[in-house]
VEXKESE-113640 format. One record per residue (C-alpha): residue in three letters; residue number from 0; x, y, z. Coordinates in nm, 4 decimals. Layout:
% residues N
+-----+-----+----------+----------+----------+
: res :   n :       px :       py :       pz :
+-----+-----+----------+----------+----------+
: ALA : NUM :        X :        Y :        Z :
...
+-----+-----+----------+----------+----------+
END
This chain:
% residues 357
+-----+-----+----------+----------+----------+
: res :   n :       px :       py :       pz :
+-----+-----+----------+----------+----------+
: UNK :   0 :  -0.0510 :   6.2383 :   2.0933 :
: UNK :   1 :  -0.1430 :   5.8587 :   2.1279 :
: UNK :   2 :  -0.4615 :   5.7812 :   2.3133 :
: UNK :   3 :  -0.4515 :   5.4063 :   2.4260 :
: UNK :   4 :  -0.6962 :   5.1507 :   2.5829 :
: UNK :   5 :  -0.5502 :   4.8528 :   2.7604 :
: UNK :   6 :  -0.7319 :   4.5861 :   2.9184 :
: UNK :   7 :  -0.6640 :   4.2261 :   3.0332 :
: UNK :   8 :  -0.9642 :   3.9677 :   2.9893 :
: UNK :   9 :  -0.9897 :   3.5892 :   3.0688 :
: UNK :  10 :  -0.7983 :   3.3570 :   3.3147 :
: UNK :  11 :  -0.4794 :   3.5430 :   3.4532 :
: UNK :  12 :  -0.1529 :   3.4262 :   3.3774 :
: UNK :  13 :   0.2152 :   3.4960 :   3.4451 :
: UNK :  14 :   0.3875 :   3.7522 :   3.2398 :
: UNK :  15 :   0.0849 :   3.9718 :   3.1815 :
: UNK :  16 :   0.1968 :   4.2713 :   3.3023 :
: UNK :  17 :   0.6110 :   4.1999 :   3.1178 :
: UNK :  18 :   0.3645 :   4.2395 :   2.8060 :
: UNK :  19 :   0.1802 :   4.5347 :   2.9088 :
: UNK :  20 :   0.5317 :   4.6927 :   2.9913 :
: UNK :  21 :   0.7100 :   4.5818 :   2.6784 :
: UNK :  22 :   0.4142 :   4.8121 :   2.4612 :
: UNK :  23 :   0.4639 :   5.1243 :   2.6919 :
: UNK :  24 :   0.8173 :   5.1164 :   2.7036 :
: UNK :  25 :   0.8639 :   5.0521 :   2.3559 :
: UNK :  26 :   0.6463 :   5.3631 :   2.2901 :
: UNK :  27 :   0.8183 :   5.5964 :   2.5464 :
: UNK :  28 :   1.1215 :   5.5290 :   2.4141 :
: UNK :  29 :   0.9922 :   5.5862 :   2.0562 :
: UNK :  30 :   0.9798 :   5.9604 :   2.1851 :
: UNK :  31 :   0.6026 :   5.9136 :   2.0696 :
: UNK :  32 :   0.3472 :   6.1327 :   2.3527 :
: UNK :  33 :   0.0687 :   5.9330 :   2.4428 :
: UNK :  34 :  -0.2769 :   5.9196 :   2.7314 :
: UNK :  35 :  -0.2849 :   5.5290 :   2.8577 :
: UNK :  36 :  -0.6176 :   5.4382 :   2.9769 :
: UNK :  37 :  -0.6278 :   5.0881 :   3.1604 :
: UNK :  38 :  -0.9940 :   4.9269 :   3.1410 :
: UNK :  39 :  -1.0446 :   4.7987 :   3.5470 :
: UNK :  40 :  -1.1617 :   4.3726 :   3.5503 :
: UNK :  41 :  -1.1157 :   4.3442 :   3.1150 :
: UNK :  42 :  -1.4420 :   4.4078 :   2.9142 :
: UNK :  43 :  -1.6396 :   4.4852 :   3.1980 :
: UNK :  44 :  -1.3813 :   4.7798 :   3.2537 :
: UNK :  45 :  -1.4599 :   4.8984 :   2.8774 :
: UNK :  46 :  -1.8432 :   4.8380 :   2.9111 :
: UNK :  47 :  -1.9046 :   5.0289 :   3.1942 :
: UNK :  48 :  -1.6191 :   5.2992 :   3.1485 :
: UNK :  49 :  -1.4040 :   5.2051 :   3.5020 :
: UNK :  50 :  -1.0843 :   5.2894 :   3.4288 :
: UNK :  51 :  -0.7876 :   5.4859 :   3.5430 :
: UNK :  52 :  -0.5363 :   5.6882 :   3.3761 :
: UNK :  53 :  -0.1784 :   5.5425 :   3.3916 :
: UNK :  54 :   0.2024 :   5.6665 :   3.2853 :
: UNK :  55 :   0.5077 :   5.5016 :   3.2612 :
: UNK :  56 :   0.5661 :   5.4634 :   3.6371 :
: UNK :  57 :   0.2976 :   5.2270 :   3.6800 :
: UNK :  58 :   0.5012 :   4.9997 :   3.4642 :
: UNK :  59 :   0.8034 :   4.9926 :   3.6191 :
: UNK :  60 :   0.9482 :   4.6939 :   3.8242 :
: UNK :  61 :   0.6105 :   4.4909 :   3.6594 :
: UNK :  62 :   0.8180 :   4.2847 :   3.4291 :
: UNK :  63 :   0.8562 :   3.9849 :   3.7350 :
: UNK :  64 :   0.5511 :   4.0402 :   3.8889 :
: UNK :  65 :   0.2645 :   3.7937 :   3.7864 :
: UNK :  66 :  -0.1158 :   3.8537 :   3.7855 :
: UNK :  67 :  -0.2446 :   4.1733 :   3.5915 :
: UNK :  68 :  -0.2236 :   4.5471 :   3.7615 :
: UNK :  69 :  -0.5284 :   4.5987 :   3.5752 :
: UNK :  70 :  -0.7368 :   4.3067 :   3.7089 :
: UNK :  71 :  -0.9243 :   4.0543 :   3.4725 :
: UNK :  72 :  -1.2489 :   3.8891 :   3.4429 :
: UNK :  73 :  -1.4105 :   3.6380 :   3.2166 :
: UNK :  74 :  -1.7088 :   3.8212 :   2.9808 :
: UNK :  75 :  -1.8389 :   3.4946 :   2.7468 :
: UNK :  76 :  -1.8698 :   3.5628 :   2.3761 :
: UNK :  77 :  -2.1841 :   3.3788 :   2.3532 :
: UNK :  78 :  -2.3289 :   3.6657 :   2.5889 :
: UNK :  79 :  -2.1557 :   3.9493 :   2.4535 :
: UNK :  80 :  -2.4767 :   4.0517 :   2.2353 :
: UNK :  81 :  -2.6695 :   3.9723 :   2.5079 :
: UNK :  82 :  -2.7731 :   4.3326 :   2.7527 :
: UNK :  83 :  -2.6854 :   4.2797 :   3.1132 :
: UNK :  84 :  -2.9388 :   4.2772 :   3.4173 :
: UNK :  85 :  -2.9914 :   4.6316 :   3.2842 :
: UNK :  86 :  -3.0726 :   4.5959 :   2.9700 :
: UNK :  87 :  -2.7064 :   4.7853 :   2.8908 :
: UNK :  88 :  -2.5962 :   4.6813 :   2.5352 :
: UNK :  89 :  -2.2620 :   4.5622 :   2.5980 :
: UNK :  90 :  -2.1366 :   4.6178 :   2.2282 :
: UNK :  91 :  -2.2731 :   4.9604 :   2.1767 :
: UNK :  92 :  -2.1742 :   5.0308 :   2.5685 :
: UNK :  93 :  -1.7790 :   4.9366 :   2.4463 :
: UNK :  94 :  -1.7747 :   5.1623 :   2.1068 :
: UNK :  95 :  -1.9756 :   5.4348 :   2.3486 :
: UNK :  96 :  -1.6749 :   5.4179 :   2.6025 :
: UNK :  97 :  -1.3917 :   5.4076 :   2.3529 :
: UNK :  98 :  -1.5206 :   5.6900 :   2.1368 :
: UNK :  99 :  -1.5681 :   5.8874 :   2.4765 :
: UNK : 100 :  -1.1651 :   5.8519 :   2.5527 :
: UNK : 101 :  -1.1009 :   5.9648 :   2.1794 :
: UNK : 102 :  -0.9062 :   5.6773 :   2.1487 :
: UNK : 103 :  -0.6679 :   5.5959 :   1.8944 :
: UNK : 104 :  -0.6235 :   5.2191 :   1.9935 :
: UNK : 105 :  -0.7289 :   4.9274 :   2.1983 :
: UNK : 106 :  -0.4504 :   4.6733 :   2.2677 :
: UNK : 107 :  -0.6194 :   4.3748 :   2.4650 :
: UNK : 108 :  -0.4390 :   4.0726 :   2.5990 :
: UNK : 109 :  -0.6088 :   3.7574 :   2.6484 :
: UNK : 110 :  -0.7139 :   3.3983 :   2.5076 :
: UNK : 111 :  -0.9728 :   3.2334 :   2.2645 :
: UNK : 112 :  -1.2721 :   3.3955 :   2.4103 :
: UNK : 113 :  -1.0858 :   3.7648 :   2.4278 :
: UNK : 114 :  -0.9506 :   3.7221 :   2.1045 :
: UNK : 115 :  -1.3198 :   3.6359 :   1.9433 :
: UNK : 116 :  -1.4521 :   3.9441 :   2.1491 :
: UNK : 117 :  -1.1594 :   4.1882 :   2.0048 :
: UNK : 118 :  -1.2229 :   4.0408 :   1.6310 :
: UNK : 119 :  -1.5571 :   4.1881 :   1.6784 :
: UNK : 120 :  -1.5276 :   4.4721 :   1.8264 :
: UNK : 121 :  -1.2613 :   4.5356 :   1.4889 :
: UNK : 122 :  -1.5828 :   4.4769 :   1.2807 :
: UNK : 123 :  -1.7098 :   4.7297 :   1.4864 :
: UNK : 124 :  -1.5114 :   4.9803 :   1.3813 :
: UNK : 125 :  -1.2229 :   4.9711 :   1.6458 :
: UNK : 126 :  -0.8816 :   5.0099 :   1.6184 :
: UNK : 127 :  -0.7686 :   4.6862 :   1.7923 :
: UNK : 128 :  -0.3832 :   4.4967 :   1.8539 :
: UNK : 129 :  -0.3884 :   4.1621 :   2.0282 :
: UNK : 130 :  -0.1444 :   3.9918 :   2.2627 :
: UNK : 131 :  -0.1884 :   3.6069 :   2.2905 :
: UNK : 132 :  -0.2256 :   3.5376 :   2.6275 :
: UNK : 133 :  -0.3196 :   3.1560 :   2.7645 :
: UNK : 134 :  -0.1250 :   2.8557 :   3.0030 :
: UNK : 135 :  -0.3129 :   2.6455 :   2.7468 :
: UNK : 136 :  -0.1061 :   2.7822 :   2.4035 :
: UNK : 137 :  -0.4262 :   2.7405 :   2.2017 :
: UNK : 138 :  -0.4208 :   3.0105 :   2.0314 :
: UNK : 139 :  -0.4407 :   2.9577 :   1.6880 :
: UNK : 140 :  -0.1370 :   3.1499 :   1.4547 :
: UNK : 141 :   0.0647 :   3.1175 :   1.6821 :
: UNK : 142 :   0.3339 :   2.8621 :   1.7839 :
: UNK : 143 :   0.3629 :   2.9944 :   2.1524 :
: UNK : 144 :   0.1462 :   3.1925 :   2.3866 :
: UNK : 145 :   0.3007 :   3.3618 :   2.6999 :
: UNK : 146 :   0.2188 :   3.2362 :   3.0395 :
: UNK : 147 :   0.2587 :   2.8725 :   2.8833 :
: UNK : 148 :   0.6041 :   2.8332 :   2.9919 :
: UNK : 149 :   0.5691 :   2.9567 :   3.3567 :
: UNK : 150 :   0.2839 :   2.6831 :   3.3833 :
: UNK : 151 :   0.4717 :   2.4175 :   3.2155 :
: UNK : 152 :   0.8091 :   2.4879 :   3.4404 :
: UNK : 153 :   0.5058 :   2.4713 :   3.7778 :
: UNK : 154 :   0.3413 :   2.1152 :   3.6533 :
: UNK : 155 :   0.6490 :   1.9938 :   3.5599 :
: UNK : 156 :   0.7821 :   2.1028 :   3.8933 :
: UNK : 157 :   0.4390 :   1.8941 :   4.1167 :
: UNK : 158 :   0.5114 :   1.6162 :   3.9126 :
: UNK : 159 :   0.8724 :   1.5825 :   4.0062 :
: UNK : 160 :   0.7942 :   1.6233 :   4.3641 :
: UNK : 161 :   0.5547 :   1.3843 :   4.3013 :
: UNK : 162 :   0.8324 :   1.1064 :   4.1744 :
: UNK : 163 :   0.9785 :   1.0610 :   4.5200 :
: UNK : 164 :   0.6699 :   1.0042 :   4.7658 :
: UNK : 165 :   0.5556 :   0.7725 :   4.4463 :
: UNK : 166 :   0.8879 :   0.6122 :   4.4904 :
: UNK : 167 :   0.8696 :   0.5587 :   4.8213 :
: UNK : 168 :   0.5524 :   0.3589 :   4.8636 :
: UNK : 169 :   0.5375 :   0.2096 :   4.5319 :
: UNK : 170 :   0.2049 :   0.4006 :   4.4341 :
: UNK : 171 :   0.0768 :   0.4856 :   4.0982 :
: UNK : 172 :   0.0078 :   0.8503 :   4.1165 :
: UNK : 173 :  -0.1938 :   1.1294 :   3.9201 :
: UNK : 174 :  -0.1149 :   1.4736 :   3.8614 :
: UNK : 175 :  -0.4180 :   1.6774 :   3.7213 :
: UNK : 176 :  -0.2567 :   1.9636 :   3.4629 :
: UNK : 177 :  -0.4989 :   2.2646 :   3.3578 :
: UNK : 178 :  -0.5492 :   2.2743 :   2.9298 :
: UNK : 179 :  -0.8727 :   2.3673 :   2.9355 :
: UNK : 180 :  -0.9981 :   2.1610 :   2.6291 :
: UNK : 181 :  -0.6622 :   2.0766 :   2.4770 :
: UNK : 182 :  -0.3386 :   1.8932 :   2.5958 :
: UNK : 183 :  -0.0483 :   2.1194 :   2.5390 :
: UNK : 184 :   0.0230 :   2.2038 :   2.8948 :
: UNK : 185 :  -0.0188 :   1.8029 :   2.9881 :
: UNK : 186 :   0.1877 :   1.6669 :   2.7080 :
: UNK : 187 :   0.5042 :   1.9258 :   2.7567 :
: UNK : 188 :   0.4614 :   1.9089 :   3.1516 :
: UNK : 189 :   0.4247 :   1.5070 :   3.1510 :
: UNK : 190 :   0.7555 :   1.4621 :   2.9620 :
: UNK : 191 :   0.9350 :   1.7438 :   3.1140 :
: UNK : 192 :   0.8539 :   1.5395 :   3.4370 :
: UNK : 193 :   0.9478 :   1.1981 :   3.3347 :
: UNK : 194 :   0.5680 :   1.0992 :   3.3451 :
: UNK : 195 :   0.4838 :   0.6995 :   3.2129 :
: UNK : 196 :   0.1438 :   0.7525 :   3.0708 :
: UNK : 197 :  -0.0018 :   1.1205 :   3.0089 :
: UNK : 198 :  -0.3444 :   1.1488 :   2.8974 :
: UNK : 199 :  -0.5103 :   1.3923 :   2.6633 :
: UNK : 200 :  -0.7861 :   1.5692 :   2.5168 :
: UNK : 201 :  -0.7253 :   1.4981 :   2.1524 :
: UNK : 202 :  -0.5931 :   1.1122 :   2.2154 :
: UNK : 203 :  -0.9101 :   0.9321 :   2.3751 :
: UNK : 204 :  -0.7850 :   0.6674 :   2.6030 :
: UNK : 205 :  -0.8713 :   0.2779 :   2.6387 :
: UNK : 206 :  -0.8892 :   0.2299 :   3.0844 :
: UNK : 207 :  -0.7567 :  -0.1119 :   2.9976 :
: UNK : 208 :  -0.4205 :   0.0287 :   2.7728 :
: UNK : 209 :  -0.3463 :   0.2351 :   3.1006 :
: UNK : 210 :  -0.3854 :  -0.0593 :   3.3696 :
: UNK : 211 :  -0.1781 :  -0.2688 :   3.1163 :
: UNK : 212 :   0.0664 :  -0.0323 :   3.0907 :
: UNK : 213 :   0.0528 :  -0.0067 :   3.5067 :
: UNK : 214 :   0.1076 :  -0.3831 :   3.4640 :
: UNK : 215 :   0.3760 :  -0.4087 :   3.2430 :
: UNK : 216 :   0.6025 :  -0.1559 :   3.4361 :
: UNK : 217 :   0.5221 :  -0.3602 :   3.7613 :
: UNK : 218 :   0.6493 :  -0.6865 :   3.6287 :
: UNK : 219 :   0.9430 :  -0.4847 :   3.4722 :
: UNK : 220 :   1.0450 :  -0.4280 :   3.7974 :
: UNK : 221 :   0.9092 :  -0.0642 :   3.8648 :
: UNK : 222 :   0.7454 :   0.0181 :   4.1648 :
: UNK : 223 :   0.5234 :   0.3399 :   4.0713 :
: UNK : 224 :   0.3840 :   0.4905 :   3.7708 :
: UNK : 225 :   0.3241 :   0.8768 :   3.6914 :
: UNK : 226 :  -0.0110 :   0.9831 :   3.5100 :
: UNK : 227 :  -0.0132 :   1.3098 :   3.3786 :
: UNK : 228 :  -0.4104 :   1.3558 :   3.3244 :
: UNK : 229 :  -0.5538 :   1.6690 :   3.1322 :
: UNK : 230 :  -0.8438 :   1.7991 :   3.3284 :
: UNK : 231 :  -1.0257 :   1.7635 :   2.9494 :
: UNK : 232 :  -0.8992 :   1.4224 :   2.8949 :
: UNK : 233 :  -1.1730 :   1.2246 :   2.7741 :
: UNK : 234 :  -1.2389 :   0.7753 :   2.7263 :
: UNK : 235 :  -1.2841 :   0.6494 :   2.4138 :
: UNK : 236 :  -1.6457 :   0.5402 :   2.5570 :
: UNK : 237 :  -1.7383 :   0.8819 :   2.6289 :
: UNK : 238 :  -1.5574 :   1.0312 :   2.2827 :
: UNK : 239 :  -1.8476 :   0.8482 :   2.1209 :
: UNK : 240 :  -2.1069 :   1.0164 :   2.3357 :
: UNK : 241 :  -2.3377 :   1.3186 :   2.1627 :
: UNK : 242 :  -2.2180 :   1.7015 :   2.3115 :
: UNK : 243 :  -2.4957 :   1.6974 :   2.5228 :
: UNK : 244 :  -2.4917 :   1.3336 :   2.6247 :
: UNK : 245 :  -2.1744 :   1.3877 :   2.7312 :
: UNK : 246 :  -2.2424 :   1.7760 :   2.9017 :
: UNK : 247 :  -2.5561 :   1.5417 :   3.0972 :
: UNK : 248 :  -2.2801 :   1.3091 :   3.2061 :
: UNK : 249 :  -2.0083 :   1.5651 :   3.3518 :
: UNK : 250 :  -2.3089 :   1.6939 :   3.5056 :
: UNK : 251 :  -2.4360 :   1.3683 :   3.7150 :
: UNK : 252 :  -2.1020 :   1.1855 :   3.7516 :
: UNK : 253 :  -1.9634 :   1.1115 :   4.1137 :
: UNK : 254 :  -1.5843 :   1.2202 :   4.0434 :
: UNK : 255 :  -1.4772 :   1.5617 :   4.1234 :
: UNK : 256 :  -1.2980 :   1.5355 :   3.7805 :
: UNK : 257 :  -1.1667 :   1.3107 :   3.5668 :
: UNK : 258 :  -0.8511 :   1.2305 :   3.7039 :
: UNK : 259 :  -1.0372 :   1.0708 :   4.0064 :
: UNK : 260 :  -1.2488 :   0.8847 :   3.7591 :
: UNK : 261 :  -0.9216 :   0.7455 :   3.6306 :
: UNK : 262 :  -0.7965 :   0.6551 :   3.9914 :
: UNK : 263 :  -1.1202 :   0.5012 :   4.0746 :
: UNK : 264 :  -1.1204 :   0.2311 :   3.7842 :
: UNK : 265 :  -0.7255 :   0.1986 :   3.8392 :
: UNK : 266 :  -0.7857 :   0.0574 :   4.1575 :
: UNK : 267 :  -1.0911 :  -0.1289 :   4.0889 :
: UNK : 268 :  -0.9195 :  -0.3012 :   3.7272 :
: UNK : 269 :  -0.5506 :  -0.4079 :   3.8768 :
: UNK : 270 :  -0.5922 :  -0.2818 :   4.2924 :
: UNK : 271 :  -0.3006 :  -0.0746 :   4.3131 :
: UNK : 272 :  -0.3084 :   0.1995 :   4.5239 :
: UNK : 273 :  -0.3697 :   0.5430 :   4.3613 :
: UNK : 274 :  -0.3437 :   0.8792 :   4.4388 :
: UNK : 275 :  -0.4196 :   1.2231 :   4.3048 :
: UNK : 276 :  -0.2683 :   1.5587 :   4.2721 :
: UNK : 277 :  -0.4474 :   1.8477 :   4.1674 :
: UNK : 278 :  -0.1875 :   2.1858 :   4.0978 :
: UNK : 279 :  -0.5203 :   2.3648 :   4.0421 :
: UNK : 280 :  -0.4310 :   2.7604 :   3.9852 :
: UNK : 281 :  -0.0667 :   2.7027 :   4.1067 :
: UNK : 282 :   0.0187 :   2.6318 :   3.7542 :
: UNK : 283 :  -0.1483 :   3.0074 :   3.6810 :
: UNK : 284 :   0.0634 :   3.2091 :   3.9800 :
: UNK : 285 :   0.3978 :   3.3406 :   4.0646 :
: UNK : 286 :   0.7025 :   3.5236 :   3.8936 :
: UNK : 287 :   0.6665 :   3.4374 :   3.5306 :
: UNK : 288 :   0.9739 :   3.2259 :   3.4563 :
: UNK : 289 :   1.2642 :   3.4108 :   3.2403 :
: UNK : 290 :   1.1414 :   3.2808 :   2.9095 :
: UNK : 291 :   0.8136 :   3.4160 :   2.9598 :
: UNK : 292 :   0.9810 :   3.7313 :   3.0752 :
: UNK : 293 :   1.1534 :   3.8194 :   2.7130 :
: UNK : 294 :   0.8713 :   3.6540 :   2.4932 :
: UNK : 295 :   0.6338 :   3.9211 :   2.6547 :
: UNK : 296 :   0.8658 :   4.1548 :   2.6265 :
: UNK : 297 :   0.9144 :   4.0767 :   2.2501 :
: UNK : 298 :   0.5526 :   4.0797 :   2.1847 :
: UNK : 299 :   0.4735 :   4.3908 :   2.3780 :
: UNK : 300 :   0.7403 :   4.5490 :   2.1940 :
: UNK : 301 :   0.6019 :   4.4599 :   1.8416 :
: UNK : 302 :   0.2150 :   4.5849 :   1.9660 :
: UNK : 303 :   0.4039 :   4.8864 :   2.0279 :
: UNK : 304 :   0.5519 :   4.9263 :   1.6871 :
: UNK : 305 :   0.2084 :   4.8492 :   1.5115 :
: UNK : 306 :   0.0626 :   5.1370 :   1.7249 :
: UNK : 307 :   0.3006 :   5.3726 :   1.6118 :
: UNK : 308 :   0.2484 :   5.2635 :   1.2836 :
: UNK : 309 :  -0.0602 :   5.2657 :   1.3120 :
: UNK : 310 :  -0.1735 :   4.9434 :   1.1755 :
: UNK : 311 :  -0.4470 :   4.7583 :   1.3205 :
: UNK : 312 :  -0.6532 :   4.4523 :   1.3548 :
: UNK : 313 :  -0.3911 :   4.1921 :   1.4199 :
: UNK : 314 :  -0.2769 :   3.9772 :   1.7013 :
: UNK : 315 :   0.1575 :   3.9841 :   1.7599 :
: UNK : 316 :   0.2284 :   3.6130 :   1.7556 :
: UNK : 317 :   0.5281 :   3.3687 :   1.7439 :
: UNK : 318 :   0.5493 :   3.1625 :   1.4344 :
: UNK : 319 :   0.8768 :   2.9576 :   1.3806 :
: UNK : 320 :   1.0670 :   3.1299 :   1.5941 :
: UNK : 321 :   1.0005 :   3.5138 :   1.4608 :
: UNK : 322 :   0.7600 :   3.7403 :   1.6158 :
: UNK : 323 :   0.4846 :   3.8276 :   1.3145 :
: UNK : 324 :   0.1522 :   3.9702 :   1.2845 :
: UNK : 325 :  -0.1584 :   3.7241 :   1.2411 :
: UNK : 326 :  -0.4625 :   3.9257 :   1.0889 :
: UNK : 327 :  -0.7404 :   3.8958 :   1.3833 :
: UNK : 328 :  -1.0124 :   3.7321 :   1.1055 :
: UNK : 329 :  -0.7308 :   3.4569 :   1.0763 :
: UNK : 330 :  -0.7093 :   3.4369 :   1.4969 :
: UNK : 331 :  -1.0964 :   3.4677 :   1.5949 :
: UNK : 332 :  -1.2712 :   3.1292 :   1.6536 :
: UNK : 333 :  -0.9787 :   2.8296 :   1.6058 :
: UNK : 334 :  -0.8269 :   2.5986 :   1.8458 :
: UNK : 335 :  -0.4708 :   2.4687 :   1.8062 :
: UNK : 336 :  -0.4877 :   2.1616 :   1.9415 :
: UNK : 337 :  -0.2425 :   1.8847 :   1.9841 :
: UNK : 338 :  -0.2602 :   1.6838 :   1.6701 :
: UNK : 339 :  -0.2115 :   1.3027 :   1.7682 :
: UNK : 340 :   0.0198 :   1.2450 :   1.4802 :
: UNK : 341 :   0.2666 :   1.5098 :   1.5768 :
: UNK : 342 :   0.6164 :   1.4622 :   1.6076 :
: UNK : 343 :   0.6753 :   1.5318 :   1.9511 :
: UNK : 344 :   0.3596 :   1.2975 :   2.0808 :
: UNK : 345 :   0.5357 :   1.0216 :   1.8177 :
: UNK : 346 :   0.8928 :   1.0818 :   1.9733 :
: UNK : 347 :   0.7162 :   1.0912 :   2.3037 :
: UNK : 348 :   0.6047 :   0.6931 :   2.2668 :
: UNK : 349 :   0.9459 :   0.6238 :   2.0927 :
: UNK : 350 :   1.0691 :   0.6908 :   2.4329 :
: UNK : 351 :   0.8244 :   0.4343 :   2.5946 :
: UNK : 352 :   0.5365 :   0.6925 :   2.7392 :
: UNK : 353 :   0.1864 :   0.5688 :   2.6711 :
: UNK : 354 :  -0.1213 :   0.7839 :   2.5843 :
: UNK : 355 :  -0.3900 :   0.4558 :   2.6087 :
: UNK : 356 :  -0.4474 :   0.4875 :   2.2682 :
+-----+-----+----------+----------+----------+
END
């Protein structure tokens, strides 16, 4: 008999629960007999034991269905050795709650903050499997998270919507994409969607490259221009600023983000008219797309072989095309962020995008 936790933690994402499905099928299938206990909200589930028992109907018809059954919530890793309001040790209150449940293993999905949590909680003493979940594939040792796909297919889908009212009145037009602190999503998304300048985390831009490429498309003949902005995209000016100079400045600055920043010196450098479209949490919602649908399933599959195996402490990635498994130590604590010398950013200016670099 296998006793197994199972919690979602961080920012939902499409094709959550196809993972989740892909483990317990793989081990009911196996012919292995097993208890699943599903941690309510992520870590705060597993810290203050709310949970409920599940079987193998709960994860049927789930494999199209986006969100989490379980529910998820963000628990920082800077605060995980803090106690709560309570004075509850958070740590000790996890181990306490697992030990309770006898159980054999904790398979968590979830991001770079989840995956620094479930590294520790290994250290601890746990018997932890990873799934890496994030729209913003920055998951380190691994080539592709899940979820990434749906969002990419959802910005790429506002920004071709956006091509035909841009069209229409000869506007330049930008289309915020999520990333968190890196540019994956914005970079696929922007040349999935034909975009003329994207802008990125990891490739500070010049305002004046941007309005001259605005320029040059204008005298070219082109009536509109697509910006794909990275809600972390950051100026060269304020690349140079201190981490706190530049937390004080997000702080006090009059833009909602930086996209409007953009817009705002856009109009002010060359006076075109601008505009800006935010996807927000779209690019997080609905059916994962059919991709995402058999890399879960692949992933939850493997997680299920490692349990019956019983090998622990590693995350199930996606590493030149072949599912492996990354040691969590390896996982814990790294970004993979968009290096500006990659191919695909140099093939994307071979085909005539700009970056304002």
């Amino acid at each position: 008999m296998k006793r197994i936790g199972m919690l979602t933690s961080g920012g939902d994402c499409q094709a959550l629960n196809a993972a989740m499905r892909g483990v317990v099928k793989t081990l009911l299938n196996s012919g292995e007999k097993m208890e699943i206990y599903g941690f309510i909200d992520g870590y705060r589930g597993l810290i203050y034991g709310d949970y409920r028992m599940l079987t193998g109907k709960d994860f049927s018809g789930i494999l199209t269905v986006g969100g989490t059954i379980l529910g998820t919530s963000r628990t920082p890793f800077k605060l995980i050795r803090e106690p709560d309001e309570n004075g509850i040790d958070k740590v000790e209150a996890m181990k306490k709650n697992y030990k309770k449940l006898k159980l054999d293993c904790l398979v968590i999905l979830g991001g770079n903050g989840t995956h620094k949590t479930a590294n520790l909680l290994r250290t601890e003493g746990l018997n932890v499997i990873t799934l890496p979940k994030t729209i913003d594939n920055d998951l380190w040792g691994t080539d592709m998270t899940f979820g990434f796909q749906s969002a990419v297919d959802i910005a790429t889908n506002a920004i071709d919507c956006i091509h035909t009212t841009a069209a229409s009145h000869g506007r330049v037009f930008i289309v915020e994409v999520m990333g968190h602190k890196v540019g994956w999503l914005t970079l696929n998304a922007g040349m999935a969607g034909g975009a003329d300048i994207i802008l990125l985390p990891e490739i500070p831009y010049d305002i004046n490259k941007v309005v001259n490429a605005i320029e040059t498309r204008h005298k070219n003949g082109s009536r509109f221009t697509i910006i794909a902005v990275a809600e972390g995209a950051i100026s060269k000016e304020d690349a140079k600023l201190s981490k706190k100079e530049y937390k004080e400045k997000l702080r006090t600055r009059k833009y909602p983000s930086v996209s409007y920043e953009v817009a705002a010196q856009i109009q002010e450098k060359c006076g075109r008219e601008v505009r800006v479209t935010v996807p927000g949490h779209v690019q997080r919602g609905g059916s994962p797309c059919p991709y995402d649908r058999v890399f879960a399933s692949r992933l939850g599959s493997e997680a299920g072989s490692l349990i019956m195996e019983e090998k622990y402490g590693f995350m199930v990635g996606y590493v030149n095309r072949e599912i492996v498994r990354v040691p969590l130590e390896d996982v814990a604590g790294k970004l993979k962020s968009v290096d500006p010398d990659a191919a695909i950013v140099k093939e994307a200016k071979r085909l005539g995008i700009c970056f304002g670099d």
